[in-house]
C-alpha positions as CSV (number, residue, x, y, z in Angstrom):
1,X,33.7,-19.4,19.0
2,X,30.3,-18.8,18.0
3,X,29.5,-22.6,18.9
4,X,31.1,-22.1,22.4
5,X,28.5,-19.0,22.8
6,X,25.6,-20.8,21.5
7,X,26.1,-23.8,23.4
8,X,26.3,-21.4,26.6
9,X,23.2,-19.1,25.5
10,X,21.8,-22.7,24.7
11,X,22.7,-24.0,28.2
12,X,21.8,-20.9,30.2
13,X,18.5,-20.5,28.5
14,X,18.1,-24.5,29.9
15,X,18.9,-23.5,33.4
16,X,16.2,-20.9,33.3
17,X,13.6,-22.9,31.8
18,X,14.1,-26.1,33.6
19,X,11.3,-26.4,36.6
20,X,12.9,-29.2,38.5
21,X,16.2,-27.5,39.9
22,X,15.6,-24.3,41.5
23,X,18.1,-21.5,40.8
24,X,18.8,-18.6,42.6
25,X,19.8,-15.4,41.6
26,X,23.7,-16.4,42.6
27,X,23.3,-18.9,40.3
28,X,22.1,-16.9,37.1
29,X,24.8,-14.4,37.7
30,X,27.2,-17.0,37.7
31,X,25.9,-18.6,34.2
32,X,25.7,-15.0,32.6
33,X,29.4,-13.9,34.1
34,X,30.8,-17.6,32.6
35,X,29.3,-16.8,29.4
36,X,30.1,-13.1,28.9
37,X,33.7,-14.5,29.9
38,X,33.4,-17.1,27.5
39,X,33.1,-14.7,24.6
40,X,36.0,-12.8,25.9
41,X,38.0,-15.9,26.3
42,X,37.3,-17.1,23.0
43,X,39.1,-13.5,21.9
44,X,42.0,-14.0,24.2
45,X,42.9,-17.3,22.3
46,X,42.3,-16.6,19.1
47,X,43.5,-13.4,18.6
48,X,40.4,-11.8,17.0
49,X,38.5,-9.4,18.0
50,X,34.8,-9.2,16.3
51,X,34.1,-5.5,16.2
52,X,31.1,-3.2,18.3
53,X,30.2,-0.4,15.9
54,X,31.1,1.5,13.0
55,X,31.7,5.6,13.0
56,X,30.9,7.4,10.0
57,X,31.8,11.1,9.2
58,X,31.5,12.9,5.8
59,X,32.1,16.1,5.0
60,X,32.1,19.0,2.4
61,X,32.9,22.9,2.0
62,X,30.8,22.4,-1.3
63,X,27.3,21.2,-0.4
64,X,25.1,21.3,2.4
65,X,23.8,17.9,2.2
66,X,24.4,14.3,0.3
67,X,22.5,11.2,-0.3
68,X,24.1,8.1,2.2
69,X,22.7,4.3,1.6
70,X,23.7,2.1,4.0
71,X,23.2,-1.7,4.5
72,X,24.1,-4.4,7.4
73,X,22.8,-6.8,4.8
74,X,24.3,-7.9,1.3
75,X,26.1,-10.8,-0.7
76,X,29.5,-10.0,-2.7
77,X,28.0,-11.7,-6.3
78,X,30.6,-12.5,-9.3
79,X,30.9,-9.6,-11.5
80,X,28.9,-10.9,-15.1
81,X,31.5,-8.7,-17.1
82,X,34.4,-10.9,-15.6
83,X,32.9,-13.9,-13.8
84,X,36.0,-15.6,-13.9
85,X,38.9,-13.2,-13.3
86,X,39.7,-13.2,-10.0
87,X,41.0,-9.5,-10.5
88,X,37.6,-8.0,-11.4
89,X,36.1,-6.5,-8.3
90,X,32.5,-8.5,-7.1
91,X,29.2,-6.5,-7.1
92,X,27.4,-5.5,-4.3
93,X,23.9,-6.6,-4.0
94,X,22.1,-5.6,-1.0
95,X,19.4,-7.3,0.2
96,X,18.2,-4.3,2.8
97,X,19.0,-0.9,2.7
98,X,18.0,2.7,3.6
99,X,18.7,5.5,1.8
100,X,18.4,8.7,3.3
101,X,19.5,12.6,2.6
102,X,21.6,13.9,5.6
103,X,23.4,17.5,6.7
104,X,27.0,17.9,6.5
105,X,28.9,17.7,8.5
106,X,27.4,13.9,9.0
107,X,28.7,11.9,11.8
108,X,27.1,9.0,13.1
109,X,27.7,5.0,15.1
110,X,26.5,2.2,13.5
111,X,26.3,-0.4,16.0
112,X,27.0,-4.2,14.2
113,X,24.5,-6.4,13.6
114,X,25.2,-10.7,14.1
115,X,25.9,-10.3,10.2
116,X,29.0,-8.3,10.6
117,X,28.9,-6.7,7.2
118,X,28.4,-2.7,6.8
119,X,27.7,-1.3,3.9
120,X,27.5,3.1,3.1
121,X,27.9,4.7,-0.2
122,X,27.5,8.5,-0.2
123,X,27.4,11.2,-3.1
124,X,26.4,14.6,-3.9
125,X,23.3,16.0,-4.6
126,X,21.6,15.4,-8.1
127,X,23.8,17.4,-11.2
128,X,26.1,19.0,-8.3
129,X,29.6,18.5,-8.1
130,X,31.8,18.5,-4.7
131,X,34.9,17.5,-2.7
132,X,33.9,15.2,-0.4
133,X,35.6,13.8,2.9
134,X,34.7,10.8,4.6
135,X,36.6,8.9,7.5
136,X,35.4,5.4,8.5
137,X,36.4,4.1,11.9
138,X,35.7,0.5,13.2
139,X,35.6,0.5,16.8
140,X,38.6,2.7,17.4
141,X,41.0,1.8,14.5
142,X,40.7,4.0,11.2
143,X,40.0,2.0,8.1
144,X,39.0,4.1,5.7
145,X,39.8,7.9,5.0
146,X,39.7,9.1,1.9
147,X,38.5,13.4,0.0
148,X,37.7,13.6,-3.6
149,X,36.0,15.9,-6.5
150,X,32.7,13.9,-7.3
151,X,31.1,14.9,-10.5
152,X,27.5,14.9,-11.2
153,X,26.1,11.8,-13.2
154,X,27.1,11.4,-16.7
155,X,24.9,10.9,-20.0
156,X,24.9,7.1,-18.9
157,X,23.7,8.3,-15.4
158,X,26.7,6.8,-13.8
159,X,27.3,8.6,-10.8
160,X,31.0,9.1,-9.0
161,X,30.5,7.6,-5.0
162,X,32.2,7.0,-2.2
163,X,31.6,3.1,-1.4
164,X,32.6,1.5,2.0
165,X,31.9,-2.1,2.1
166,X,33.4,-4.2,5.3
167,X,32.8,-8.0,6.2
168,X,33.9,-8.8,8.9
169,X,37.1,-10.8,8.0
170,X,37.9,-8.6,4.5
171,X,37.4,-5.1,3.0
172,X,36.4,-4.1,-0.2
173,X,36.4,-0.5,-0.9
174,X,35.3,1.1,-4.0
């Protein structure tokens, strides 16, 4: 699929370049309607459908606001506790991220970048605990809804999060 696109962007961007034919307006909305149906054509036959956006809403009754970082670019690395156990969960390394403090109630779209992944991990403020809520939707179908207690950081400074990794093709939630 994303050949088929690319060789049409590739062919397209040709066809407006090239000095020697002369194309006409008819003609460029002709390219640009074959290759917007290209893309959906490539959807019809396979079955898959590559998503728009991603919807975000968190929630509390406890606290007014919580940290969220969020990432549209990461790799899934081998855990170096369990590098070879196919059970242990991979880490998360992102690459680029923001992290940001936000009011509740937080609800926001994430439009997809070409990467696909999405990446938002949310807690508490620092030594507060709270019930949390947070619903993640992906285009219009509901992937992740989930409430819980988070406690503050412990004397090893681990702190309870909600994590929401997606790539497109396979979940991992934490």
């Amino acid at each position: 699929m994303k050949i088929r696109l690319y060789l049409v962007m590739k062919l397209f961007g040709e066809s407006l370049e090239c000095t020697t034919l002369k194309a006409n307006r008819g003609s460029n909305a002709l390219i640009l309607g074959l290759m917007v149906l290209s893309m959906g054509a490539c959807e019809f036959l396979t079955g898959v459908h590559i998503p728009d956006h991603v919807s975000v809403e968190i929630g509390s009754s406890d606290v007014s606001n919580v940290t969220v970082v969020q990432s549209y670019h990461f790799l899934m690395i081998p855990n170096p506790e369990c590098p070879d156990d196919p059970s242990c969960p991979a880490v998360v390394y992102l690459v680029n991220s923001d992290t940001s403090s936000v009011a509740l109630p937080f609800e926001r779209t994430y439009p997809f970048t070409e990467r696909h992944q999405f990446f938002l991990e949310t807690y508490p403020p620092e030594g507060e605990e709270a019930t949390l809520t947070m619903r993640i939707m992906i285009d219009e179908k509901e992937w992740y809804n989930d409430f819980r207690k988070l406690l503050p950081a412990g004397e090893n400074g681990d702190q309870e999060t909600f994590q929401f990794v997606y790539q497109f093709g396979e979940t991992m939630n934490n």
